[in-house]
FIKOLZA-1660 file (N, C-alpha, C; in steps of 0.1 Angstrom, whole numbers, plus 5000, padded with zeros to 4 digits):
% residues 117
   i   px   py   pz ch aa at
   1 6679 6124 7569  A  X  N
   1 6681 6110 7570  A  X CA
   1 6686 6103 7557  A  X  C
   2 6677 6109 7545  A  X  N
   2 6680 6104 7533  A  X CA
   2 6700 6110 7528  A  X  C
   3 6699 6121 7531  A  X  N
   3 6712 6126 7527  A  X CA
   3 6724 6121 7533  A  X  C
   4 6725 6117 7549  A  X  N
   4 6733 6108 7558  A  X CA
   4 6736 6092 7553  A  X  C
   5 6724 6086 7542  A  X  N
   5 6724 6077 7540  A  X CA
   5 6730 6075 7528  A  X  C
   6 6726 6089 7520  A  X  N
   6 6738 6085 7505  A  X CA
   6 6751 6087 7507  A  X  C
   7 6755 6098 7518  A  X  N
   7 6772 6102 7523  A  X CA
   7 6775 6090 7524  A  X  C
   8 6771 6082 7534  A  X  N
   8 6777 6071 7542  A  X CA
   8 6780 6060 7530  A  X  C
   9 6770 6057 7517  A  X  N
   9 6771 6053 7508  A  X CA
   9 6783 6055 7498  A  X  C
  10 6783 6066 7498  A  X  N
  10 6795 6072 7491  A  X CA
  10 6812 6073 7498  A  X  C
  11 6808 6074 7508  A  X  N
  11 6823 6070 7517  A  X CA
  11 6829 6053 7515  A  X  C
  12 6814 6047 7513  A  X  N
  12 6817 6035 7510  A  X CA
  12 6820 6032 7496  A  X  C
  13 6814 6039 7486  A  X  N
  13 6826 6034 7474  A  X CA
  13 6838 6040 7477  A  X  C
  14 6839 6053 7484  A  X  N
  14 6854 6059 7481  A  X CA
  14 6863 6047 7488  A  X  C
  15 6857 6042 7502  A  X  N
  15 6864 6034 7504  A  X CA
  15 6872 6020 7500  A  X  C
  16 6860 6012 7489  A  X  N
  16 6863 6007 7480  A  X CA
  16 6873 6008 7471  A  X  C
  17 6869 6021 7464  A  X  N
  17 6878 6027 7455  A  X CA
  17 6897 6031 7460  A  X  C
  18 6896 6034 7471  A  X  N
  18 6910 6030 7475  A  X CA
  18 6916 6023 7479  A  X  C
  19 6909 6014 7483  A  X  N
  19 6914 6003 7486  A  X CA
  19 6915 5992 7472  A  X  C
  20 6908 5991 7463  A  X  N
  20 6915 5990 7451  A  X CA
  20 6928 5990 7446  A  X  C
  21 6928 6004 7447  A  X  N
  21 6940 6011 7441  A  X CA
  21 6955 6010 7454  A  X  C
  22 6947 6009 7467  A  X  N
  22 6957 6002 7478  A  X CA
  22 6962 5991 7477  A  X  C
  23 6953 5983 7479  A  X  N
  23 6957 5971 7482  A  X CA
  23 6960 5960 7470  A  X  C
  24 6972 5955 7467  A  X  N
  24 6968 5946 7457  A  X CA
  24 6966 5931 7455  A  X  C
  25 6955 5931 7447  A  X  N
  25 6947 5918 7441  A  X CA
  25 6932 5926 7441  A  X  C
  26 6930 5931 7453  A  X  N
  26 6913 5939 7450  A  X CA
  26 6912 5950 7436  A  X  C
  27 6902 5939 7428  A  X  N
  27 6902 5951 7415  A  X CA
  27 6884 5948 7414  A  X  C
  28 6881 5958 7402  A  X  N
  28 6868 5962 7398  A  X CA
  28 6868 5960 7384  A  X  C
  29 6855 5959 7378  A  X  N
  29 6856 5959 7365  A  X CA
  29 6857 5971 7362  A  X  C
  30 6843 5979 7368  A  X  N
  30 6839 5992 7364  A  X CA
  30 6834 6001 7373  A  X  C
  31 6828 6012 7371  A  X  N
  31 6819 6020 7379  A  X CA
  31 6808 6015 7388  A  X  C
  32 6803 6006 7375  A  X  N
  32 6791 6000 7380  A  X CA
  32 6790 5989 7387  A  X  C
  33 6800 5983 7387  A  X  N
  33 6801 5970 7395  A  X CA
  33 6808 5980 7409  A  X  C
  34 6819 5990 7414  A  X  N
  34 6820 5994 7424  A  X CA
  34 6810 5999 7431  A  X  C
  35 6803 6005 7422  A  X  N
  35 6793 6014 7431  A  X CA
  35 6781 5998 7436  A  X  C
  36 6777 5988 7427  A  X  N
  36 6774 5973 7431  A  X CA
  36 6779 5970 7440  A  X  C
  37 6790 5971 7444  A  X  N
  37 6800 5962 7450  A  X CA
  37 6799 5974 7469  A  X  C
  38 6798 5982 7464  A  X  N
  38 6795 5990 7478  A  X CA
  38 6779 5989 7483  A  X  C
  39 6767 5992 7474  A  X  N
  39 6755 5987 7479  A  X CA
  39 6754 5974 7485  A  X  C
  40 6762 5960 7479  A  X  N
  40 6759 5946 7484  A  X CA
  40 6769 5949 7495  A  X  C
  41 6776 5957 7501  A  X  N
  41 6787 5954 7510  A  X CA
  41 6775 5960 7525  A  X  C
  42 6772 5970 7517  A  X  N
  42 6761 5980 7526  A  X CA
  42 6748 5969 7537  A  X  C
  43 6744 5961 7528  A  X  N
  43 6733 5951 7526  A  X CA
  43 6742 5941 7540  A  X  C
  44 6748 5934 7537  A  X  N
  44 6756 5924 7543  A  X CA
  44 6761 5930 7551  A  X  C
  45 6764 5944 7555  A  X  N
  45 6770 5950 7570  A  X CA
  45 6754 5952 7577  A  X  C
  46 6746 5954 7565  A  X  N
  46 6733 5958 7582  A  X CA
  46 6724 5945 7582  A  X  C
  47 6728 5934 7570  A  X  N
  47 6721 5923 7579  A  X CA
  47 6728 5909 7583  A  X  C
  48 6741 5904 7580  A  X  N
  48 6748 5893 7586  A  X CA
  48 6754 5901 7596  A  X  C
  49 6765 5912 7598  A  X  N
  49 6770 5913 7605  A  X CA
  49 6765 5920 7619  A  X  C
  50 6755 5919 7621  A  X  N
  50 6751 5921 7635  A  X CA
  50 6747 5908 7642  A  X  C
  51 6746 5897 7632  A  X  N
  51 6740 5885 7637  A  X CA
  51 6759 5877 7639  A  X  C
  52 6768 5882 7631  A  X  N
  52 6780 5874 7628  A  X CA
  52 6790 5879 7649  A  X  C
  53 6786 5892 7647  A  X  N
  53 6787 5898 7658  A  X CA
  53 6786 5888 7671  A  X  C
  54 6773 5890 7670  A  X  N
  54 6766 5886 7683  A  X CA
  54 6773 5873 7687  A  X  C
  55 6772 5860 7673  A  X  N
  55 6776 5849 7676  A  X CA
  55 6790 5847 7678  A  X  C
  56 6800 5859 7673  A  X  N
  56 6815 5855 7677  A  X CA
  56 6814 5869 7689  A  X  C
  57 6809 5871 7698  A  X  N
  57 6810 5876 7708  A  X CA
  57 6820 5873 7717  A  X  C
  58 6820 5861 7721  A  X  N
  58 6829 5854 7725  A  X CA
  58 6844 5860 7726  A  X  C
  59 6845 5855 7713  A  X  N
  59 6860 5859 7705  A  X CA
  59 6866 5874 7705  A  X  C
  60 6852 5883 7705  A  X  N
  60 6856 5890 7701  A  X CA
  60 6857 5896 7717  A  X  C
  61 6854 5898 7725  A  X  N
  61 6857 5898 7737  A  X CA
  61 6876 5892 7741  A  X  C
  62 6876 5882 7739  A  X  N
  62 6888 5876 7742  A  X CA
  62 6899 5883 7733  A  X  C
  63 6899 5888 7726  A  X  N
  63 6908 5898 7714  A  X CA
  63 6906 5911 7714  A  X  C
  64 6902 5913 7725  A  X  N
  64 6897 5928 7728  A  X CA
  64 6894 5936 7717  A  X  C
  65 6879 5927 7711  A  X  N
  65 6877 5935 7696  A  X CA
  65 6884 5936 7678  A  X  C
  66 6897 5928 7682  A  X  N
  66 6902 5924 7669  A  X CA
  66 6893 5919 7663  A  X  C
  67 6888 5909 7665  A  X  N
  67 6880 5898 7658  A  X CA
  67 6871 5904 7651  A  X  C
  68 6863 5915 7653  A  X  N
  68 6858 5929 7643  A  X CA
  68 6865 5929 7633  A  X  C
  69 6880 5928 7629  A  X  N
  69 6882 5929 7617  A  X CA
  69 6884 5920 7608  A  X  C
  70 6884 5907 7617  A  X  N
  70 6884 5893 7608  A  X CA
  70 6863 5893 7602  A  X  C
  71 6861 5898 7608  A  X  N
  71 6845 5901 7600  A  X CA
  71 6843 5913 7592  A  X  C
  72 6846 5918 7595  A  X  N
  72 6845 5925 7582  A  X CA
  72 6856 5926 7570  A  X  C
  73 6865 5914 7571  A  X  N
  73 6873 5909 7557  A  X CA
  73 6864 5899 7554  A  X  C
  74 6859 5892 7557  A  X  N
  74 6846 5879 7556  A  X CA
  74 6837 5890 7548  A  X  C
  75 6835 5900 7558  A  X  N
  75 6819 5903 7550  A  X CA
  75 6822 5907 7535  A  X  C
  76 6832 5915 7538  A  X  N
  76 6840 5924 7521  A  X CA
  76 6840 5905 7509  A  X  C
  77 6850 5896 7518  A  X  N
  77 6852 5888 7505  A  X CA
  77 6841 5884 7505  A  X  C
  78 6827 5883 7511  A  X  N
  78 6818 5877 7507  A  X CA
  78 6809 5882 7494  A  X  C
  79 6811 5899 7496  A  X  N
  79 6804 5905 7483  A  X CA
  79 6810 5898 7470  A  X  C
  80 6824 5891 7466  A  X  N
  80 6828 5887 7460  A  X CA
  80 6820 5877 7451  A  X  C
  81 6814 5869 7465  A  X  N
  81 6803 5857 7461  A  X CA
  81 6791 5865 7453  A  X  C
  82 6785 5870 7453  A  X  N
  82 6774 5882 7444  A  X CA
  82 6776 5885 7432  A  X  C
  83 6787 5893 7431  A  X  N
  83 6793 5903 7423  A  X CA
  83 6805 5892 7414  A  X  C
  84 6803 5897 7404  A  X  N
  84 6814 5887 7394  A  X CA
  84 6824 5904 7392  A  X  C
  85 6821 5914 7389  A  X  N
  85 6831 5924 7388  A  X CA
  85 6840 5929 7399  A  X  C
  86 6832 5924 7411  A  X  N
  86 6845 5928 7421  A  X CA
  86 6848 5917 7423  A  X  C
  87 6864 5917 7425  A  X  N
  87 6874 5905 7427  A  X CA
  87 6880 5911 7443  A  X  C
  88 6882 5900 7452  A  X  N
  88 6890 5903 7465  A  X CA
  88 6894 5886 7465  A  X  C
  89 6911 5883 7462  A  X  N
  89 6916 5873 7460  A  X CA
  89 6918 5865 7473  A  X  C
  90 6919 5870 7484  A  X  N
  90 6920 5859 7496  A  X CA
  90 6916 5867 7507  A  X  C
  91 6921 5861 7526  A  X  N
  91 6919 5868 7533  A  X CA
  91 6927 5879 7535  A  X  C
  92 6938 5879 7535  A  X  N
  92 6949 5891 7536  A  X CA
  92 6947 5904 7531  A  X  C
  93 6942 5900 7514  A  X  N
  93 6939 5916 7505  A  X CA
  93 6924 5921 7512  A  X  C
  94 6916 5911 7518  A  X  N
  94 6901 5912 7517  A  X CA
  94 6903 5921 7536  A  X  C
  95 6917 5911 7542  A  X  N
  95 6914 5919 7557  A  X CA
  95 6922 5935 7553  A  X  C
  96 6931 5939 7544  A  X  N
  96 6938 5953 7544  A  X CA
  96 6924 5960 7537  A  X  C
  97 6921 5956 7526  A  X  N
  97 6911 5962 7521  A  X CA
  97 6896 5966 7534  A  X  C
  98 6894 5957 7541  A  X  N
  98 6886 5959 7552  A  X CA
  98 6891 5968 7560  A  X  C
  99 6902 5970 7565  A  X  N
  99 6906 5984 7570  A  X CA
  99 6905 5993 7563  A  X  C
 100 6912 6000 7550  A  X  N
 100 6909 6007 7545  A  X CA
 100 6890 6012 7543  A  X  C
 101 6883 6004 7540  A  X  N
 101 6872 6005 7540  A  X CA
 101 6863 6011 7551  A  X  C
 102 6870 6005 7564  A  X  N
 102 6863 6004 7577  A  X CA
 102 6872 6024 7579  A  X  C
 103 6879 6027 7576  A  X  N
 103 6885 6038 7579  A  X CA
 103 6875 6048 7571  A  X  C
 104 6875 6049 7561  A  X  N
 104 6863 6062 7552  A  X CA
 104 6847 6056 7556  A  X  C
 105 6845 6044 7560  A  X  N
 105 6831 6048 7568  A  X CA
 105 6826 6055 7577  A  X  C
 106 6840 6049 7587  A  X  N
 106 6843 6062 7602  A  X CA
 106 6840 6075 7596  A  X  C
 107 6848 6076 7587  A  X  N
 107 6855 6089 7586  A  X CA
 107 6839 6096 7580  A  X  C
 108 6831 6087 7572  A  X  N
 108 6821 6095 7565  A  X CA
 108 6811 6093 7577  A  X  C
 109 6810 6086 7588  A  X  N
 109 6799 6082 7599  A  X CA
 109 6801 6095 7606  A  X  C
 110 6812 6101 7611  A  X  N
 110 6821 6113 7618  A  X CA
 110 6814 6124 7613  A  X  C
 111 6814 6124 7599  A  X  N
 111 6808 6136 7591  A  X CA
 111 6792 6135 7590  A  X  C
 112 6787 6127 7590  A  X  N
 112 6770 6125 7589  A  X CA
 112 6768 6135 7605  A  X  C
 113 6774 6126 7616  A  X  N
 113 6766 6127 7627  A  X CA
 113 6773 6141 7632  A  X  C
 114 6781 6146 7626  A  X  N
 114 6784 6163 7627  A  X CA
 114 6771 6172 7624  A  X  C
 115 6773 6166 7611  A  X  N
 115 6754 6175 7607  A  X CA
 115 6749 6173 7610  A  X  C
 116 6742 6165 7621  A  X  N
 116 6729 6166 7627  A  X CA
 116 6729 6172 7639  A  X  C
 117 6744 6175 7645  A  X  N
 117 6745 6179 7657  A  X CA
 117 6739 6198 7651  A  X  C
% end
């Protein structure tokens, strides 16, 4: 459980980290503010966004689920508010960057739940 939880961790800076280097205006100071900047991202996906969820249900129903990604560019530019070394300049970089990001969590969620099978 412990090991699934650092993977998933780590898919989350990589996904950080390219998206960075993707998208532009999303920058980092350092190491230590990314690898920051993926723990507070972590924090704020397991506790606003199940509550952000529920309450745009609605919407997100009516957009057959888009609306999932207008939340998780909210949740990403919100680490902003925390963090002074990670920068995400508006919604645009914060919603590409959120896909990128949302892609290597899959992709590291994909690989956790392989090894347990």
């Amino acid at each position: 459980m412990l090991r699934g939880l650092i993977l998933r961790f780590l898919f989350g800076v990589a996904g950080l980290w390219i998206a960075a280097h993707v998208v532009p205006g999303i920058a980092y100071r350092n190491l230590g503010s990314l690898l920051a900047a993926a723990a507070v991202l972590g924090v704020i996906n397991a506790v606003l966004r199940p509550i952000l969820v529920i309450l745009t249900l609605p919407l997100t129903l009516i957009t057959f689920g888009l609306f999932l990604l207008v939340i998780n560019a909210f949740t990403l530019k919100l680490v902003t508010l925390f963090l002074h070394g990670f920068h995400v300049p508006g919604f645009w970089p914060a919603f590409a960057g959120a896909l990128v990001v949302s892609v290597c969590a899959w992709i590291g969620q994909a690989l956790v739940e392989q090894k347990r099978r």
